[in-house]
C-alpha positions in Angstrom: 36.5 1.2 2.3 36.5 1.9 -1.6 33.5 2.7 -3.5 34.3 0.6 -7.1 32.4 2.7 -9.8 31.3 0.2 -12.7 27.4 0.7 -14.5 28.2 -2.0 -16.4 28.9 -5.0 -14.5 28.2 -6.3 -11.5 31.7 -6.5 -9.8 30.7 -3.2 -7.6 27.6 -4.5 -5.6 30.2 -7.9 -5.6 32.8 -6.5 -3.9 31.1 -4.3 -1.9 28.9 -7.0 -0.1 32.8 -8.6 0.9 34.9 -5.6 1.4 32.1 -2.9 2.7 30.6 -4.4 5.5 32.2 -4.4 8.8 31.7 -8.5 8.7 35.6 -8.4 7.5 37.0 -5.7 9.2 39.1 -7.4 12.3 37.6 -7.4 15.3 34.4 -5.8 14.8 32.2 -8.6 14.5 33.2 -10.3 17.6 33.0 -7.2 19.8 29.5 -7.0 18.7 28.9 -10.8 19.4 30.6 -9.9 22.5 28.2 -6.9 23.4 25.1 -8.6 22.8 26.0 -12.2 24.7 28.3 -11.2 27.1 28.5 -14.5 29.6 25.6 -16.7 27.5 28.3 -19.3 26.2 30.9 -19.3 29.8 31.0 -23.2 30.6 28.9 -24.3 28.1 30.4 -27.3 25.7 29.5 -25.7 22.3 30.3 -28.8 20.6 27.8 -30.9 22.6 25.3 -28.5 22.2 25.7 -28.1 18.1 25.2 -31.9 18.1 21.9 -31.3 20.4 20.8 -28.6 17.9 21.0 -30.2 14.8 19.9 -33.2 15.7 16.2 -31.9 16.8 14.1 -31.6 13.7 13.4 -27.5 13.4 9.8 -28.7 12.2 7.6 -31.4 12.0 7.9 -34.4 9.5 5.0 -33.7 8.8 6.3 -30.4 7.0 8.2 -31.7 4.2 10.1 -28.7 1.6 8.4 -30.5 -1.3 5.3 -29.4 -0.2 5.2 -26.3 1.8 9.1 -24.6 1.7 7.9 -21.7 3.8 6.2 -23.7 6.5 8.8 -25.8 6.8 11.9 -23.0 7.0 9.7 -20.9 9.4 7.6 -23.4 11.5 9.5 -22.7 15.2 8.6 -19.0 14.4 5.0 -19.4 13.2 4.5 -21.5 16.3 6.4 -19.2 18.5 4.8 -16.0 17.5 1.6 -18.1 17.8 1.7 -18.9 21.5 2.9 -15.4 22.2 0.3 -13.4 20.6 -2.3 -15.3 22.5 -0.9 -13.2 25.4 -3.1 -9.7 25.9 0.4 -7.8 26.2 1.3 -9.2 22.8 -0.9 -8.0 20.6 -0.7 -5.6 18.3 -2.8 -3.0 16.7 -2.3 -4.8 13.0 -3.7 -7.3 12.1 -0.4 -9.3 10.3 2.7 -9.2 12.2 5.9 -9.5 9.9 9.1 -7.2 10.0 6.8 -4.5 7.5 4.7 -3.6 11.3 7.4 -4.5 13.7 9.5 -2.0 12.2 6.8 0.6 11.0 5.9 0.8 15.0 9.3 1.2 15.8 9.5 4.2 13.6 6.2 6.0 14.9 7.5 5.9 18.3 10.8 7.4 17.4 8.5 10.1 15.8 7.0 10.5 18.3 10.3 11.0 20.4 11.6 13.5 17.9 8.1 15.5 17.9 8.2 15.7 21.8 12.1 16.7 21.4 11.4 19.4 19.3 8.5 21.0 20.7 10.6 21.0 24.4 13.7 22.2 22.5 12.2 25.3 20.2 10.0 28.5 21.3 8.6 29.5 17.9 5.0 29.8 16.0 5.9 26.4 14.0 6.6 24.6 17.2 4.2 25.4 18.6 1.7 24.5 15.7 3.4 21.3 16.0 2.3 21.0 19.4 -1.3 22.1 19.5 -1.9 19.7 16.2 0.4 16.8 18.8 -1.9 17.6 21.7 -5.2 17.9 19.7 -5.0 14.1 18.4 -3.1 12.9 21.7 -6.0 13.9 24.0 -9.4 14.2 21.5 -12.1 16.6 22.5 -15.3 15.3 22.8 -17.1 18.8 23.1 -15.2 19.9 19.7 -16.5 16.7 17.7 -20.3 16.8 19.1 -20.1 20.8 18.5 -19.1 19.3 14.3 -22.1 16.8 14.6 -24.3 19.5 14.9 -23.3 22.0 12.9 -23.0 19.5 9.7 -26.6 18.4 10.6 -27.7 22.2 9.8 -25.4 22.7 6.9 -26.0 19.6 5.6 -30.2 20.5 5.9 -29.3 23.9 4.2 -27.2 22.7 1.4 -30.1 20.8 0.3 -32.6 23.2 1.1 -31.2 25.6 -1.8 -32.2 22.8 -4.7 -28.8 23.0 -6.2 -27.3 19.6 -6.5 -24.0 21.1 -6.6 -24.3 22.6 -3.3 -23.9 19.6 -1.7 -21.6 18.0 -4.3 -19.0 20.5 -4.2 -19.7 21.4 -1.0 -19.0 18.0 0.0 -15.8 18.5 -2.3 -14.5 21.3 -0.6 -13.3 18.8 2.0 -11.2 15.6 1.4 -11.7 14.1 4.8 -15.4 13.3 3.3 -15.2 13.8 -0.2 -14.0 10.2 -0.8 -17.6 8.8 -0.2 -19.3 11.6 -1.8 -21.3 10.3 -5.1 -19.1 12.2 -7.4 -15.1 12.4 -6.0 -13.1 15.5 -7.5 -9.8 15.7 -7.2 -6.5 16.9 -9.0 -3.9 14.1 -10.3 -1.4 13.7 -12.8 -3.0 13.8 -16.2 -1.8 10.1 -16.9 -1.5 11.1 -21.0 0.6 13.8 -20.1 2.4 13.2 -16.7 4.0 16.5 -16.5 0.2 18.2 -16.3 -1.9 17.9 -12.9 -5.5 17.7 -14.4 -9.0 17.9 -12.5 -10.5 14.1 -12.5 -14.0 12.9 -11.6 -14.6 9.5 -10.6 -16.8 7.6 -8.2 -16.4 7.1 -4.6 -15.0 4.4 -2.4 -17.7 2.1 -1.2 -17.4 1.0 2.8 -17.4 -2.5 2.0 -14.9 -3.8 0.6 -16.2 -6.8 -1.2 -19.0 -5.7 -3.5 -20.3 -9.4 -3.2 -21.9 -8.7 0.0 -24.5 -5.7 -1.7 -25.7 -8.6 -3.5 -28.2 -10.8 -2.7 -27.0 -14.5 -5.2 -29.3 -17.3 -5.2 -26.5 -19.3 -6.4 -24.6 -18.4 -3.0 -23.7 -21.2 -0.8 -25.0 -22.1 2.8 -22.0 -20.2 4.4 -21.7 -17.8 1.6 -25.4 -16.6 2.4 -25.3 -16.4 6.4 -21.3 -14.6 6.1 -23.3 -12.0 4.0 -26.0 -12.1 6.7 -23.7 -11.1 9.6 -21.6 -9.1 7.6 -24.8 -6.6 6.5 -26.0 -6.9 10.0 -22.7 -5.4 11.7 -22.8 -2.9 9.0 -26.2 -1.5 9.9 -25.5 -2.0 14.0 -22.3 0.6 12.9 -24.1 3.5 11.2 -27.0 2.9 14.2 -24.2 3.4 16.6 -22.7 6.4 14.6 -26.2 8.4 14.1 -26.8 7.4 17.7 -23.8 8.9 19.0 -23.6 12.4 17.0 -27.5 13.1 16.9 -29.3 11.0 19.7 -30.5 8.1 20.2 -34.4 9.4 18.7 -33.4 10.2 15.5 -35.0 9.6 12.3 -32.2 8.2 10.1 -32.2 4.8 9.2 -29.2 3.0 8.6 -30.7 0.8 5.5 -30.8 4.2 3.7 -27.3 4.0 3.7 -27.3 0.6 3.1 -29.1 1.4 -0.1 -27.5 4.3 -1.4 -24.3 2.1 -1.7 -25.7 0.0 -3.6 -27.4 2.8 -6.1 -23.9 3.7 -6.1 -22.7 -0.1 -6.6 -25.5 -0.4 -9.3 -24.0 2.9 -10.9 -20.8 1.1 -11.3 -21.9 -1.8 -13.4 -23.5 0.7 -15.8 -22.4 -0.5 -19.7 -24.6 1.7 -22.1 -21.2 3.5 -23.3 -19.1 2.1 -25.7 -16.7 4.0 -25.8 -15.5 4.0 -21.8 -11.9 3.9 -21.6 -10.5 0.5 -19.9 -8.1 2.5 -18.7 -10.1 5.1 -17.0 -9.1 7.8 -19.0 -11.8 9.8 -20.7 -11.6 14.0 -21.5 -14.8 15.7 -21.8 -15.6 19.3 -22.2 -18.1 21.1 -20.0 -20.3 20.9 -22.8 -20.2 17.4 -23.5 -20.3 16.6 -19.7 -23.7 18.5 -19.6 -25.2 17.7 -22.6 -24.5 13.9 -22.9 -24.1 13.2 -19.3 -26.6 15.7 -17.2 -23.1 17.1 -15.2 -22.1 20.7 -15.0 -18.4 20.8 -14.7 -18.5 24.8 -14.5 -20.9 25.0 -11.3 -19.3 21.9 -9.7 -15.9 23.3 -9.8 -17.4 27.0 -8.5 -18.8 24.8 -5.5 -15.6 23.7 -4.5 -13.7 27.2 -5.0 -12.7 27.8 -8.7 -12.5 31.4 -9.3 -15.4 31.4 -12.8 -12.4 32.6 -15.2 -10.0 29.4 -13.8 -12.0 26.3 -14.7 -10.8 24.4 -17.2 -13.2 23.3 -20.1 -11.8 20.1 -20.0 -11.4 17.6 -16.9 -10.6 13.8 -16.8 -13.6 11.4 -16.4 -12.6 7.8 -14.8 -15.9 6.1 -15.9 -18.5 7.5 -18.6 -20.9 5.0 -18.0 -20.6 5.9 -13.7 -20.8 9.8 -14.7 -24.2 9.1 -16.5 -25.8 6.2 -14.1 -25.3 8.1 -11.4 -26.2 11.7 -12.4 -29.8 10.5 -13.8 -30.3 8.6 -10.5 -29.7 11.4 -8.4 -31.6 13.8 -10.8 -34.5 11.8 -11.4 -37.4 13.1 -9.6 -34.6 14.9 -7.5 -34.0 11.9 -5.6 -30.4 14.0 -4.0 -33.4 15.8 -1.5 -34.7 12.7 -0.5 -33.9 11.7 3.4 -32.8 8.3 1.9 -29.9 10.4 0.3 -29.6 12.9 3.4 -29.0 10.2 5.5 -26.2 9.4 3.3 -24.2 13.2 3.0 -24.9 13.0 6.5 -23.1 9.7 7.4 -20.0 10.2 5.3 -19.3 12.7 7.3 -20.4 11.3 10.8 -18.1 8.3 9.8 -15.1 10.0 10.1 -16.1 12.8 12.6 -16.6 9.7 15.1 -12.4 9.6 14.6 -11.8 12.7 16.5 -14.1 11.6 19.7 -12.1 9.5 22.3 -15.1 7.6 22.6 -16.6 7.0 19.4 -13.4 6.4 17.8 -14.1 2.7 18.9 -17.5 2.9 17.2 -15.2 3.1 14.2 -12.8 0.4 15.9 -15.3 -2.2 16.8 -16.8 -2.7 12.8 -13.7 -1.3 10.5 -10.8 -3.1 12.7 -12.0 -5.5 15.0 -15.1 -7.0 13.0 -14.0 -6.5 9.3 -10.1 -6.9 9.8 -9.9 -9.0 12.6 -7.9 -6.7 14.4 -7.8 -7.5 18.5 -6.8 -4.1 19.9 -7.5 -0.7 18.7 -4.5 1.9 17.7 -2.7 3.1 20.8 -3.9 6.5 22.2 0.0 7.4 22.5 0.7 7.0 18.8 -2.6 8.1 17.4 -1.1 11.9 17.0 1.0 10.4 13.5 -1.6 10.8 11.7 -2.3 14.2 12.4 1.1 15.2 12.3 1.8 13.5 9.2 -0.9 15.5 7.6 0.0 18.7 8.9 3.6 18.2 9.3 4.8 15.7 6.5 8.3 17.6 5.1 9.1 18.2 8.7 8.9 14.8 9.7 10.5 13.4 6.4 13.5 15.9 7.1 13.9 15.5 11.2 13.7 11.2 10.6 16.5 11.5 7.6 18.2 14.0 10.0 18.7 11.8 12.6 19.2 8.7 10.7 20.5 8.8 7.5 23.0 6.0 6.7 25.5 6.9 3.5 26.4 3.6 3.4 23.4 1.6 3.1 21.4 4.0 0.4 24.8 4.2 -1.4 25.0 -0.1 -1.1 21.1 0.0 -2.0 21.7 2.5 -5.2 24.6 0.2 -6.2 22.4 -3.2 -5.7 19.2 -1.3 -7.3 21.8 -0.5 -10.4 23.0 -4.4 -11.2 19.9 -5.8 -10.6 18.2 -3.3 -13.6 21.6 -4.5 -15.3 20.6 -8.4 -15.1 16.4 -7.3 -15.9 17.8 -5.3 -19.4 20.0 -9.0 -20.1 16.7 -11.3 -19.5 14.6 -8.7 -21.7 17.5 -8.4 -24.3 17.3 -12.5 -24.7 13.8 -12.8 -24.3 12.4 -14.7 -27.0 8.2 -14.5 -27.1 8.1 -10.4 -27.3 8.1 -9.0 -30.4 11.2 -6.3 -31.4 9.2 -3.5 -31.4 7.7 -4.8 -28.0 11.2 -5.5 -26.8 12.6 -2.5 -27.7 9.9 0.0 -25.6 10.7 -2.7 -22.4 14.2 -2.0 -22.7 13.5 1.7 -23.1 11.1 1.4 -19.7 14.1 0.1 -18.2 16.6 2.3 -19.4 14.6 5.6 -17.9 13.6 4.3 -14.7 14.1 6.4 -12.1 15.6 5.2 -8.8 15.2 7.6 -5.5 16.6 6.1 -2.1 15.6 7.4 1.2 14.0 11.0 0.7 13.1 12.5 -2.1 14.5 15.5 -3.6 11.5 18.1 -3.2 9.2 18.7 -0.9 6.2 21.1 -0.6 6.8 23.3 2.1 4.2 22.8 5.4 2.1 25.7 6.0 2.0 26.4 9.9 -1.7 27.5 10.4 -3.7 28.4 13.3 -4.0 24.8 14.8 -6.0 24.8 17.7 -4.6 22.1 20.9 -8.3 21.1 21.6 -9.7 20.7 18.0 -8.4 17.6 16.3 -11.0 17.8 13.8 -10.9 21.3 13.0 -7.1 20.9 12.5 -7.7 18.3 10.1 -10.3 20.3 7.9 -8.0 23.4 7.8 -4.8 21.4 6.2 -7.9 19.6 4.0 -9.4 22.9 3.0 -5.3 24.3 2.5 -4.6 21.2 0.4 -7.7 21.7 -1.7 -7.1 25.7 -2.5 -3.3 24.1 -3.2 -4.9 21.7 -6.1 -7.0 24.4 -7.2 -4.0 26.3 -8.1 -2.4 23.1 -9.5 -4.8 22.5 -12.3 -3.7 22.6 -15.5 -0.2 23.2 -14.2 3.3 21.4 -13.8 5.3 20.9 -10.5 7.8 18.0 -9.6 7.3 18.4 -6.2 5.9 15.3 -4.2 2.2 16.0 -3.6 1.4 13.2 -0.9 -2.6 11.6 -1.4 -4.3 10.8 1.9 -5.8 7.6 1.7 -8.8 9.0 4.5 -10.3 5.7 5.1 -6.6 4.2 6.8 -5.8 7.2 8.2 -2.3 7.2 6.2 -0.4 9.6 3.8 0.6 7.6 0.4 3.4 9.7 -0.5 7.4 9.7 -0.2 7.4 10.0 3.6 11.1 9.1 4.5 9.6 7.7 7.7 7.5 5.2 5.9 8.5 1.3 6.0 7.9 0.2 2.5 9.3 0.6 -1.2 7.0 1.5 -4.6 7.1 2.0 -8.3 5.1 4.8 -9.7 3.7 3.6 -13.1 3.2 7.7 -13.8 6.7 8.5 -13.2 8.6 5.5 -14.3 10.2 5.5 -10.3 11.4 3.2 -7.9 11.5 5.0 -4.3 13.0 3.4 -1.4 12.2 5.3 2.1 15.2 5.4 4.8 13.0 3.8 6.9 13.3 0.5 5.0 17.3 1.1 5.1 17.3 -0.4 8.4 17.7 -4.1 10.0 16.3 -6.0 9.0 15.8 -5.4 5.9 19.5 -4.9 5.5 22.3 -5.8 7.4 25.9 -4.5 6.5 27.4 -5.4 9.7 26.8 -8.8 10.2 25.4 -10.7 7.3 26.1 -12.1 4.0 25.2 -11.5 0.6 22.7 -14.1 0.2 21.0 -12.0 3.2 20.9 -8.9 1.6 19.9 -10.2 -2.0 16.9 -12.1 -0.4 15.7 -8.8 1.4 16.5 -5.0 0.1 17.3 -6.8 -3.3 14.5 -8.6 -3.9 12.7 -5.6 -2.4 14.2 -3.8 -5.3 13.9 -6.5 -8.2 10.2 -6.9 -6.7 9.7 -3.2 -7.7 11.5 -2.7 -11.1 9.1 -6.0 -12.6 6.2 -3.8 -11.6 7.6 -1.4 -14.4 6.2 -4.8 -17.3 3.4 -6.0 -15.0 -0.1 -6.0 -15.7 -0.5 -2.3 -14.7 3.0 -0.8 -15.4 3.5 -2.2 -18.5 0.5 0.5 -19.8 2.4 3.2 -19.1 5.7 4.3 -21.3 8.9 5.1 -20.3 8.2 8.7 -19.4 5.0 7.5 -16.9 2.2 8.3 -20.0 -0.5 6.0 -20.1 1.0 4.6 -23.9 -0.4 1.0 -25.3 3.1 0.2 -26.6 2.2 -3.8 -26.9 1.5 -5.8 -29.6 -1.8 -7.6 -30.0 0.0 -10.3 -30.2 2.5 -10.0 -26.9 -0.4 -8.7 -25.8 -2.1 -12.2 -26.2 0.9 -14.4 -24.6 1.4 -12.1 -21.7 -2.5 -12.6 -21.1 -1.7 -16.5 -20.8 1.0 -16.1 -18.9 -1.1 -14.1 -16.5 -3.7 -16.9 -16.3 -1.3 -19.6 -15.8 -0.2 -17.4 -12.8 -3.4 -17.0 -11.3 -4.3 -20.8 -11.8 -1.2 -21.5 -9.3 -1.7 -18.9 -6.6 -5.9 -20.3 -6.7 -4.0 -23.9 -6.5 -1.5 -23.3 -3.7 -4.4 -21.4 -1.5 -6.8 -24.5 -2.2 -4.3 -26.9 -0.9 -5.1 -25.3 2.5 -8.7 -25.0 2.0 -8.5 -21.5 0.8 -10.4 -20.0 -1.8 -8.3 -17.1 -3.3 -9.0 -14.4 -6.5 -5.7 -14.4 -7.3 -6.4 -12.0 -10.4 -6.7 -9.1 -7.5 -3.2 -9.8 -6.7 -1.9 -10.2 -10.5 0.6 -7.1 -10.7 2.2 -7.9 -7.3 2.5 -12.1 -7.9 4.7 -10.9 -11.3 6.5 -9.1 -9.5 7.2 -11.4 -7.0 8.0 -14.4 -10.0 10.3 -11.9 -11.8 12.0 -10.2 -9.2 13.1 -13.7 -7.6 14.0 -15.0 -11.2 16.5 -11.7 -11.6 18.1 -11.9 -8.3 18.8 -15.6 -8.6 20.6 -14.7 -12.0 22.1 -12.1 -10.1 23.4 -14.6 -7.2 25.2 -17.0 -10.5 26.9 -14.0 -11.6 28.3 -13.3 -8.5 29.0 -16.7 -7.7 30.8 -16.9 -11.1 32.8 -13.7 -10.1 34.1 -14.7 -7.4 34.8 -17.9 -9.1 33.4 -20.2 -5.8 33.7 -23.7 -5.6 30.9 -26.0 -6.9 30.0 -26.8 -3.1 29.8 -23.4 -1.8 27.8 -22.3 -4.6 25.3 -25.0 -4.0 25.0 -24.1 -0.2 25.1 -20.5 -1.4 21.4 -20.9 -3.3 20.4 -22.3 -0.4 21.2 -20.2 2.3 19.4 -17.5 -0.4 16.2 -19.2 -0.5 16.0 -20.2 2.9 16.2 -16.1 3.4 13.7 -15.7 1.1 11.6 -18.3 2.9 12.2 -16.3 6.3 12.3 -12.6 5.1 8.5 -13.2 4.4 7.7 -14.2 7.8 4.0 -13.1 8.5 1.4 -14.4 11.2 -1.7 -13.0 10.0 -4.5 -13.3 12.9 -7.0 -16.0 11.7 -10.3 -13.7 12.0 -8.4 -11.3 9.5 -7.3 -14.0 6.9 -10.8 -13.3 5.1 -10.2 -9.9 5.1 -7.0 -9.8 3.7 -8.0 -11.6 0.7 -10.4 -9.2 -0.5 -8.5 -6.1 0.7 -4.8 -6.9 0.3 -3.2 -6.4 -3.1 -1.0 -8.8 -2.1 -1.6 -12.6 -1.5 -0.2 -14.2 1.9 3.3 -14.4 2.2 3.3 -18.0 2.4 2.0 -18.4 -1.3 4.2 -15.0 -1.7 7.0 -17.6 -1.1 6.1 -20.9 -2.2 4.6 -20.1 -5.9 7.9 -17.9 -7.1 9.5 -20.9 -6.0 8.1 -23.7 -7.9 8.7 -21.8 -11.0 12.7 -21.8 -10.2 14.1 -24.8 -11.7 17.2 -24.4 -9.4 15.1 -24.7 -6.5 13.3 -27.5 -7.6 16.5 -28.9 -8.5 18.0 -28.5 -5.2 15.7 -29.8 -3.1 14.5 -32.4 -5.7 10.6 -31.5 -6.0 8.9 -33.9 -8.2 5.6 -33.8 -9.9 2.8 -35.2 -7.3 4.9 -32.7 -4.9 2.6 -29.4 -3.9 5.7 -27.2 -4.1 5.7 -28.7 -8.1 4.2 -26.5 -10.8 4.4 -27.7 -14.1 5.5 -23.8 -15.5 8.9 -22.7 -15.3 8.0 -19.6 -16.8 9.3 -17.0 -14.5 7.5 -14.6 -16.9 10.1 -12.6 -19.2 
């Protein structure tokens, strides 16, 4: 097998997809066929039963292309998946199941089977912190998380007691399993103006809910509108009852509206406009003087709080929202309402809300509101796998380097790298005869393109895992020393450089967002100008050297990867230059068309959803909808060319397109549960995947072509405008 080395052109991705796989090497392909159906097909007439086959309509007429492609390619499966998720020992812990989960479960229990093989296999200090952190989220101690309950009770009570705001503020701080509900989040991130530089940032927290609409009472709501935010508020209440119930006892003195109404303080906050001058972008420096004197915050004994040495805090840290800053600092200040129980009720339950995690019982507190109420989902996480988180937090480089280990596959990243290179060879061609940008606006989108950064299965540098004193009874305690390590980490980190991967926890999922090789997804980073591509999405069946076709492959990791290198021009990406700096490199005028373009975009997603009764803000979806439009507009350019190098046959072309949409059509297979379709449209920065699949589509004027759409057709849309 011959590795052809062309930047260039796209005859190496070509000929690879024909002479790389083992589809055309003799004999391979049928000894597989052979392995996996040995005796199906003895005595069976395969003629008669092709005839039987194709004969039986694969969905309803009532399913026509013209009006719902994705229903109609993926009907049998919809309704298959259907009927079997309705049995108990079918369902899953998510709440959508598509090929994303299937295989993301896959790989947490072959984490979990390299974890167990490692600890039996090794007799050293870091195995065996592997295997008290393993043990301590496997079996949770209930004594260890009611022993926490009480003694954040009395330090909460004595933080306040000493009249210093920042006591509790960067106390709070200290620890990032809490410190992303806490009125005023610090943390240290890439200084978006200068991406080499991790800076200090201040910004406000993360709400519970996560659709603001329910905080407010609307006397223009509708009937359901009004009762949904009835119930909704309700549940909400019953859940911080049932949490202060649990880790105080059931005659306490905390009232769960207190919480109720310190959100919305904080929501209120949020909506603050008295300051001009607010970045859009979130990007605002102030001074320690300026934060005080304008804004009523002292940077210098907020940093102290959280463990800043005097002489090593910056003067300068990076505000996300003036107008939150101010709002929120006089309403806490004012007549020190921070003392008040309302408030105390608050620091108290942003920690009781996650301590409930680490209790094998009042984890389904948390389970019964956050999964099974809010997201619809009908069994909690498995006991078994609940240890990945902890190890994940603990443990990440280890994992990432034990999973690449054991399955790294030269062949696929080297096919993906190849495929990830002539795709960004067609996206520079569509921008290079692009007619509505502007040179100058041209020119910095080619430039974007020319520096992006591709990194396929694990990336190069990784911080080393500290092996503390873990403890095999204190999952909690575990968790606060790696939080507390991280924090002195980013302490060190301000003001500095490093280009090693610094993984955020997202603490509300329970999930590292980071470049875990074990992770079953791909991303651009706007502040690095990078594509990365875990190993754990080089895998069936996302791609499939062995047994299938290019129009496969194109229609899953390629449109994977085209998906990803249009989020470099979307909405969000397209603020950031070709070095990952925050840099307003548009036009006013580009700036003005893309905006209609955007709209027109939104309009169809809103349509498509409406034609199944579903009402859908398609504007929270906006980056990842371009990307979907453009990424399926440069891989079909990508399937002419290689049609046209190959030099096919009109007929085999034609049946060549289709064969690629139909995978496009069935790469997107997703059954969401219908209590967590609601959900998912306030939560999910990505629409459906049936609209996911039908509105790209409808812009494609191939696809309309070959399976003649027509105006008065739902798949029609009157744009072709796939964008660039």
């Amino acid at each position: 097998m011959k590795h052809l080395k062309t930047r260039r052109n796209l005859k190496k991705t070509k000929v690879l997809n024909n002479n790389k796989t083992k589809k055309n090497a003799p004999g391979i392909m049928f000894t597989s066929f052979e392995d996996k159906h040995k005796n199906k097909f003895d005595n069976v007439d395969t003629e008669k039963q092709l005839i039987k086959l194709f004969k039986t309509p694969f969905t309803p007429t009532n399913h026509k292309p013209q009006d719902d492609y994705y229903t109609y390619i993926n009907y049998q499966w919809l309704e298959t998946t259907k009927e079997k998720l309705k049995k108990k020992e079918e369902q899953k812990y998510y709440v959508q199941v598509d090929s994303f989960r299937v295989t993301q479960e896959k790989v947490y229990w072959e984490l979990m089977t390299i974890v167990k093989d490692y600890i039996k296999n090794n007799d050293n200090r870091k195995s065996i912190a592997i295997k008290n952190v393993y043990e301590s989220f496997l079996n949770l101690d209930n004594k260890s998380a009611e022993k926490f309950a009480k003694y954040y009770l009395h330090l909460t009570e004595q933080r306040i007691k000493t009249g210093n705001i920042y006591e509790i503020l960067g106390g709070q701080n200290q620890n990032e399993i809490i410190s992303w509900g806490c009125p005023i989040v610090w943390s240290v991130l890439k200084d978006e103006k200068n991406t080499k530089i991790y800076k200090s940032t201040i910004s406000a927290p993360q709400l519970t809910i996560y659709d603001y609409e329910i905080y407010i009472e609307d006397t223009k709501d509708d009937q359901n509108t009004e009762k949904y935010k009835k119930e909704f508020k309700a549940q909400f209440l019953k859940y911080i009852d049932a949490i202060f119930n649990e880790c105080i006892g059931p005659n306490h003195k905390y009232k769960a509206h207190d919480v109720w109404e310190c959100e919305y303080d904080i929501l209120s906050s949020l909506g603050c406009n008295s300051i001009k001058k607010d970045n859009e972008d979130g990007y605002n420096v102030l001074t320690k003087e300026e934060a005080l004197n304008k804004y009523g915050f002292d940077w210098a004994e907020m940093a102290t709080k959280i463990g800043y040495k005097n002489e090593a805090v910056s003067n300068t840290f990076i505000c996300s929202s003036l107008n939150y800053l101010k709002c929120i600092m006089q309403l806490l200040l004012k007549n020190n309402a921070w003392q008040t129980q309302k408030w105390k009720t608050y620091f108290l339950y942003i920690i009781y809300r996650q301590l409930i995690r680490f209790h094998s019982k009042w984890r389904y507190i948390h389970y019964e509101f956050h999964e099974k109420f809010v997201k619809g989902q009908p069994i909690p996480w498995p006991k078994e796998l609940y240890p990945v988180f902890g190890l994940s937090l603990c443990f990440n480089t280890f994992l990432t380097n034990e999973y690449v280990r054991k399955n790294k596959n030269e062949q696929y990243i080297q096919y993906t790298k190849n495929m990830a290179e002539d795709l960004l060879t067609v996206y520079k061609r569509i921008i290079r005869r692009n007619k509505w940008l502007s040179s100058s606006t041209k020119k910095y989108a080619l430039k974007k393109l020319e520096n992006i950064k591709l990194e396929i299965g694990h990336p190069e540098l990784l911080r080393e895992d500290p092996i503390l004193s873990y403890d095999s009874k204190e999952a909690f305690q575990n968790a606060i020393k790696i939080a507390h390590w991280r924090t002195r980490k980013l302490i060190q980190l301000d003001g500095k450089s490093s280009n090693v991967d610094i993984p955020i926890i997202d603490w509300e999922e329970f999930k590292m967002v980071g470049k875990q090789s074990y992770v079953v997804n791909a991303y651009y980073t706007p502040t690095e100008n990078s594509i990365y591509v875990p190993l754990a999405y080089l895998q069936k069946p996302f791609i499939d050297l062995e047994e299938r076709g290019i129009e496969y492959n194109l229609a899953h990791i390629g449109y994977t990867l085209a998906h990803e290198m249009s989020h470099c021009l979307d909405d969000m990406g397209s603020k950031y230059d070709e070095k990952g700096n925050l840099h307003d490199w548009w036009t006013k005028s580009d700036k003005q068309k893309f905006n209609r373009k955007v709209n027109n975009v939104i309009k169809q997603y809103e349509q498509f959803a409406a034609f199944d009764g579903i009402k859908m803000d398609a504007s929270l979806s906006t980056g990842e909808n371009l990307a979907d439009i453009s990424g399926l507009a440069i891989c079909e350019e990508y399937l002419r060319d290689y049609q046209e190098f190959h030099d096919n046959a009109v007929p085999i072309r034609a049946l060549s397109f289709h064969l690629f949409f139909v995978d496009i059509a069935i790469q997107a297979r997703q059954k969401i549960f219908d209590k967590a379709i609601k959900a998912q449209l306030k939560t999910n920065p990505h629409p459906m995947d049936k609209y996911r699949t039908n509105c790209p589509l409808a812009r494609l004027k191939l696809f309309r072509s070959l399976y003649n759409i027509k105006k008065g057709d739902k798949m029609y849309w009157e744009s072709s405008d796939t964008i660039w």
